[in-house]
C-alpha positions in Angstrom: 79.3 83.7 122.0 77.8 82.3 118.9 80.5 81.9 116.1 79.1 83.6 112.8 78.7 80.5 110.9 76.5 78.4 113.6 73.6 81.4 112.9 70.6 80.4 111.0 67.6 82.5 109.8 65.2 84.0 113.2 68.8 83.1 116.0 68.6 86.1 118.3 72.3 86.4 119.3 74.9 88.3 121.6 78.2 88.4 121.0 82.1 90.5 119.8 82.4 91.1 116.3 84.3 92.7 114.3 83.5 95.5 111.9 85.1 93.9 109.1 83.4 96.8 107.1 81.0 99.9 107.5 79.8 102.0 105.5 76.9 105.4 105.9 74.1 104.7 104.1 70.6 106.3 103.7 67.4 105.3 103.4 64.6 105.9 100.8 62.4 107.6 103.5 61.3 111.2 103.4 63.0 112.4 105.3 66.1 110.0 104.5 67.9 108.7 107.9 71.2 107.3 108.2 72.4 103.7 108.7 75.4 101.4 108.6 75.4 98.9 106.3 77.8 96.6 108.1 80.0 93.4 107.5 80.1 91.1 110.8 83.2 89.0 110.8 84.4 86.5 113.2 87.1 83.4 112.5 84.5 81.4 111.2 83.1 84.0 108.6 81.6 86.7 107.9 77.7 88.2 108.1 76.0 91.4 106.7 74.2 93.5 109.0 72.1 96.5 109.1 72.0 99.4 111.8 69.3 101.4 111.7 68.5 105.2 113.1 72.5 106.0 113.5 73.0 108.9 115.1 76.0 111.6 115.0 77.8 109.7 118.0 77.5 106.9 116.7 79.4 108.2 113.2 81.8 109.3 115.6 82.1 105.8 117.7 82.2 102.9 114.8 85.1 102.9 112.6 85.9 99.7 110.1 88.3 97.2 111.9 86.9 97.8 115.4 85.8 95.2 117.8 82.2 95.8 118.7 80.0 93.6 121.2 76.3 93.1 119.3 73.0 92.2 120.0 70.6 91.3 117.1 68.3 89.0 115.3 69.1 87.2 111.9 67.1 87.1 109.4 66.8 85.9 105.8 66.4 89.2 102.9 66.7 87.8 99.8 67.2 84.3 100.3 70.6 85.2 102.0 70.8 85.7 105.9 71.2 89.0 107.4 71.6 90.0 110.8 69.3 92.9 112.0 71.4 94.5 115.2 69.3 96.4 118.4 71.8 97.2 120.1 76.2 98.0 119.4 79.1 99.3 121.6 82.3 99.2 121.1 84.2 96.7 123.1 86.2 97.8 126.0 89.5 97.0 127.7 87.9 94.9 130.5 86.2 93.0 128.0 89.5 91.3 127.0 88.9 90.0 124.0 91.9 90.9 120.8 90.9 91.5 117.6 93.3 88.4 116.8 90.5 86.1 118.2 87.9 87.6 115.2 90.3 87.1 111.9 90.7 84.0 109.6 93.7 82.9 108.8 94.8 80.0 107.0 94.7 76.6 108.4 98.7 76.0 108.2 101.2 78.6 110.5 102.1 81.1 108.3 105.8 80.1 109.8 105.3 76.6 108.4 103.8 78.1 104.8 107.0 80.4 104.4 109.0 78.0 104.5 107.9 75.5 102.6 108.0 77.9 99.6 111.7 78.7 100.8 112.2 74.7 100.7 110.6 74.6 97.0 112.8 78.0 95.8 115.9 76.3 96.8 114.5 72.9 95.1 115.3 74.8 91.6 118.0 73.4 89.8 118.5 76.5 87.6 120.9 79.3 89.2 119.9 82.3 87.1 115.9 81.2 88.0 116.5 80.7 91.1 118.2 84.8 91.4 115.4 85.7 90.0 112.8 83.9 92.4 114.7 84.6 95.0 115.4 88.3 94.5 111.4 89.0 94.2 110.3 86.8 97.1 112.8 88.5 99.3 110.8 92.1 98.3 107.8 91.0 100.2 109.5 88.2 102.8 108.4 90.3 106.0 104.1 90.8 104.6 104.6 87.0 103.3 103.7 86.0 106.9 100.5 87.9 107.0 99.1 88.9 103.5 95.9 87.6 102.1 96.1 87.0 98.4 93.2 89.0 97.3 90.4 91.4 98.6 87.4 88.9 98.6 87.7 86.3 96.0 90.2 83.5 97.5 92.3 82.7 100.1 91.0 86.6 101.4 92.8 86.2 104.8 95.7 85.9 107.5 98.4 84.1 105.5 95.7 83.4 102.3 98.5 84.3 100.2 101.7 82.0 101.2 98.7 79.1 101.9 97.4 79.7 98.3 101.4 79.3 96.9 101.7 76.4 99.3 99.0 74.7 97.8 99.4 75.5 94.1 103.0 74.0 94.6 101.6 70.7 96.0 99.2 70.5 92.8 102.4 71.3 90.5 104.6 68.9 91.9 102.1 66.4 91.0 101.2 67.6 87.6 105.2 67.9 87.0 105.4 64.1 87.7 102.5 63.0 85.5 103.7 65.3 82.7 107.6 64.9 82.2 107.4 67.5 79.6 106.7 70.0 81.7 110.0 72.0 83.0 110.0 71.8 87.0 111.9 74.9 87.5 109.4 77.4 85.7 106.4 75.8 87.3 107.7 76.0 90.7 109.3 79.7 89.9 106.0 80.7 87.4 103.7 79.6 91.1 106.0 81.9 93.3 105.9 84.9 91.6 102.7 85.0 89.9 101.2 86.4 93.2 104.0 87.4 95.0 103.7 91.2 94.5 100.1 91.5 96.2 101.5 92.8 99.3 102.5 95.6 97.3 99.2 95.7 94.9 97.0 95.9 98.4 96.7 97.7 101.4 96.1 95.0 104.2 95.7 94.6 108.1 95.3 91.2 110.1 94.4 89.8 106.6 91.9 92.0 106.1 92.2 94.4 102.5 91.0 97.9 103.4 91.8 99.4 100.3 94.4 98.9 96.6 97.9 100.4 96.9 98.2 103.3 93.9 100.8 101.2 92.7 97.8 98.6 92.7 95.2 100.5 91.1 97.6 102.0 88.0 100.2 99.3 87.4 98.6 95.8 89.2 100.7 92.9 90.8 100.9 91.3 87.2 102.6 94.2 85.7 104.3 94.9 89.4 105.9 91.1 89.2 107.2 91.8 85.8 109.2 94.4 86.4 110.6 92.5 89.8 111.9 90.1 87.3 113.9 93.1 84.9 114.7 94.4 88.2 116.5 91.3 89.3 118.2 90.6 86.0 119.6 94.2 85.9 120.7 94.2 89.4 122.4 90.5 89.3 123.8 91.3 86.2 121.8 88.7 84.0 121.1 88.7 80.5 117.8 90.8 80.2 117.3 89.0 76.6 117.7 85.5 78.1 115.2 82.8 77.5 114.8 82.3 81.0 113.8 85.6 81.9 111.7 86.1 79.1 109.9 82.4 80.2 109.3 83.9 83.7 108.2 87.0 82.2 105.7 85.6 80.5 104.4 82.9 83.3 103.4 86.1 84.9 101.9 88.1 81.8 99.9 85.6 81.1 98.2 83.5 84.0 95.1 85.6 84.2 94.6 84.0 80.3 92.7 87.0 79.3 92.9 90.5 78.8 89.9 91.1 80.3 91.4 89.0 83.4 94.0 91.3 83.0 96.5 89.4 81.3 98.1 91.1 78.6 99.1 88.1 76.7 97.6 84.6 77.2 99.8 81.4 77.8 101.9 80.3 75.2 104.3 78.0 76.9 103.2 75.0 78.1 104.4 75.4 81.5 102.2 79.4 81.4 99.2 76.6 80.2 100.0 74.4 83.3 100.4 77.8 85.4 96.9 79.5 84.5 95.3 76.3 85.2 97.0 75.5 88.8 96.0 78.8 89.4 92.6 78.5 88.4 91.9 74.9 90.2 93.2 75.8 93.6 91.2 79.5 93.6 88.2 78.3 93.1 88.1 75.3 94.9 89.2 77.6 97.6 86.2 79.5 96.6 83.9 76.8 97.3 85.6 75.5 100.3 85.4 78.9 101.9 82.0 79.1 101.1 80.8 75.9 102.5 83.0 76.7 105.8 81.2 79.6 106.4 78.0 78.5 105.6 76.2 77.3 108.6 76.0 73.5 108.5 72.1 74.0 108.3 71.8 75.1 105.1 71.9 73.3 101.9 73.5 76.0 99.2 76.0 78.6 100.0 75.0 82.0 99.2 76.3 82.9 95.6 80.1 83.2 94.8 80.6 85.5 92.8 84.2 84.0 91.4 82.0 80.8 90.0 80.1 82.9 88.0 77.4 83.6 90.9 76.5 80.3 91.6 75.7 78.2 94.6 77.0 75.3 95.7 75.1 72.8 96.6 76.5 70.7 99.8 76.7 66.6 99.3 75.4 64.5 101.3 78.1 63.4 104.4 
């Protein structure tokens, strides 16, 4: 079987897939006839497709998140590559293959990622910060192990979200070094929680976001993380008023910078400065990693991301 990222424009491949997403569609015909408009996805990436002439068993056959063995042609529509399928079926038992063998998931064991961040919570000098860290981790410690941290745009897979902590704490521990001003226990704290109530914002499987939480869609992880923090204050009896709390408060509020990134205040502290910006650097070079991953090696520029402001990247030269 082909892995999804070794495919290049006019490859005629066979294979197991998974329907990371599917969707009925019509076309502009007269009459108009149904289609999927699918998302191919293996561990190496992921692949639009089209279905054409779908018939009422097949609505009844091919739901998102099953495991399907494929037979198509890829082709390029648009400048971007898109596979055209002939022939799907679900897979079977005595095909033995696990839909764990068609996820991706984040190059470190999600064991390994947890505790690191358990190793870095514990590294906080502060007592009342580390309550308060420790309190909101502890509301999401089981979906830690699994949870992507976001839908599509970064680290969107198995683990994505304790990698993406992982990594933003590596990047902090170095800025903290090279500027002494900075105050280690709020960056380590403001880079655990600023994500840390995703599992609650999103609905996720394998990794894979099927849909936002209603707690997601009307309040967001932001606002969700913010009230952790009251939360823990009230219930361990801390002082709701404190400067600390209203430091990690803000961290939160404010690492998305902009209201219209849905931060309802921007950074004001220097250590909420150093937090938007950790934040920032690891997503997107995430972004572009991803990208050139699951680009096959054959092909120069990535499709567009749409988290760089829709643009491609171009690959050096090895």
């Amino acid at each position: 079987m082909t892995l999804l990222n070794k495919l290049t424009a006019g490859d005629e491949f066979v294979g197991f897939y998974l329907l990371k997403e599917l969707e009925v569609k019509q076309t502009n015909g007269n009459p108009p006839k149904d289609y999927f408009d699918i998302m191919l996805s293996d561990s190496s990436g992921q692949l639009s497709a089209k279905y054409w002439d779908v018939t009422s068993a097949d609505k009844e056959t091919f739901f998102p998140m099953g495991l399907v063995k494929v037979h198509g042609i890829v082709q390029l529509y648009r400048e971007r590559l898109q596979a055209k399928i002939f022939r799907l079926r679900a897979a079977a038992p005595d095909d033995h293959v696990s839909i764990t063998d068609f996820i991706r998931a984040a190059p470190i064991q999600p064991i390994d990622l947890v505790h690191t961040i358990k190793m870095s919570m514990s590294a906080i000098v502060d007592a009342e910060i580390r309550t308060i860290v420790s309190y909101c981790v502890d509301k999401v410690a089981d979906d830690l192990m699994h949870y992507p941290a976001a839908k599509t745009h970064h680290h969107a897979y198995y683990a994505g979200l304790a990698y993406h902590i992982v990594r933003m704490l590596e990047i902090g521990e170095f800025i903290c070094k090279q500027r002494p001003f900075l105050n280690p226990d709020l960056i380590r704290a403001g880079i655990i929680l600023h994500d840390i109530a995703k599992p609650t914002e999103m609905i996720a499987e394998y990794g894979i976001v099927s849909d936002y939480s209603v707690q997601g869609k009307l309040i967001g992880h932001i606002s969700l993380v913010s009230n952790w923090i009251t939360e823990a204050a009230i219930r361990c009896e801390l002082d709701l008023q404190s400067d600390k709390i209203i430091a990690l408060q803000h961290l939160v509020l404010s690492h998305h910078n902009l209201g219209e990134w849905g931060s309802p205040v921007q950074p004001q502290m220097a250590e909420a400065v150093a937090l938007h910006h950790i934040d920032t650097l690891d997503a997107k070079l995430q972004m572009v990693e991803d990208a050139l991953d699951t680009t096959p090696e054959t092909e120069p520029w990535t499709p567009m991301i749409r988290g760089l402001e829709n643009k491609a990247i171009y690959r050096s030269p090895k």
